[in-house]
C-alpha positions in Angstrom: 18.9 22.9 -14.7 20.0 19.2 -15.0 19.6 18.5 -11.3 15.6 20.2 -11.5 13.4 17.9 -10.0 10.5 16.6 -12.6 8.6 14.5 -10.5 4.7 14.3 -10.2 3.7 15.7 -7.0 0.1 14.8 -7.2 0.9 11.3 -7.9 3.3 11.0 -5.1 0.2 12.4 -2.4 -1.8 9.5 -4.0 0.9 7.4 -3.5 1.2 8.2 0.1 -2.7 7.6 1.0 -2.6 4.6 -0.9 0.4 3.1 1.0 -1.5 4.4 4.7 -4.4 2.9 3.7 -2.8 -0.7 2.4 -1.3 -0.3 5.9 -4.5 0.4 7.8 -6.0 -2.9 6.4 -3.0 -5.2 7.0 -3.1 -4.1 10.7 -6.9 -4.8 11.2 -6.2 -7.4 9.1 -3.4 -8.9 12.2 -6.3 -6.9 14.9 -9.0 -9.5 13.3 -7.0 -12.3 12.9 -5.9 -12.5 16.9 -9.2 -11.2 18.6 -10.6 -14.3 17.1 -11.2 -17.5 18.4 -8.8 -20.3 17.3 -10.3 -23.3 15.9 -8.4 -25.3 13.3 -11.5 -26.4 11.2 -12.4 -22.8 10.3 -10.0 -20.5 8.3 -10.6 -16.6 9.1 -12.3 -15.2 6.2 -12.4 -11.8 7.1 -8.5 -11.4 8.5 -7.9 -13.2 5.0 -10.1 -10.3 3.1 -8.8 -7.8 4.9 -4.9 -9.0 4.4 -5.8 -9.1 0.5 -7.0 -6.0 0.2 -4.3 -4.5 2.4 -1.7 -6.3 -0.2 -3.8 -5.0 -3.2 -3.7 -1.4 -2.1 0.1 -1.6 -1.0 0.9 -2.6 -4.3 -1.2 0.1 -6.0 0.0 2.6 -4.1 4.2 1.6 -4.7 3.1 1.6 -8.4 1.8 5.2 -7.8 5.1 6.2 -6.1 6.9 4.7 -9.2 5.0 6.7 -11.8 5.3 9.6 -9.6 9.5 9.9 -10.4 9.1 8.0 -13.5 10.5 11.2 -15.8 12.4 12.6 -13.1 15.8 13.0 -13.9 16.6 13.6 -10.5 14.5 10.8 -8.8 14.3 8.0 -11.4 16.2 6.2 -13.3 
């Protein structure tokens, strides 16, 4: 019973979404940034949105995967 895993499944599925999802926006994020037209007086407000909120949910979602194995004796630590 000492190797039983404890961990929260439903927390880990969140986890998961969250991390696709922090990943979906850092790649339109990049998509927005380079289909743009370059001009150095003018900073890309929505590449620079959509990086932040890709970041943001990323970080969510690997704070979700560590309270998921949190009480795990098998997982955490």
């Amino acid at each position: 019973m000492a190797n039983q895993c404890d961990c929260n499944w439903t927390m880990s599925l969140i986890s998961v979404i969250l991390l696709a999802i922090g990943i979906y926006f850092l790649v339109w994020g990049f998509v927005s940034q380079t289909t743009s037209g370059i001009s150095w007086d003018f900073l890309d407000w929505n590449a620079a949105l959509f990086y932040l909120i890709g970041v943001l949910v990323l970080v969510f979602g690997k704070m979700a995967k560590w309270g998921s194995s949190a009480n795990c004796k098998l997982h955490g630590k």
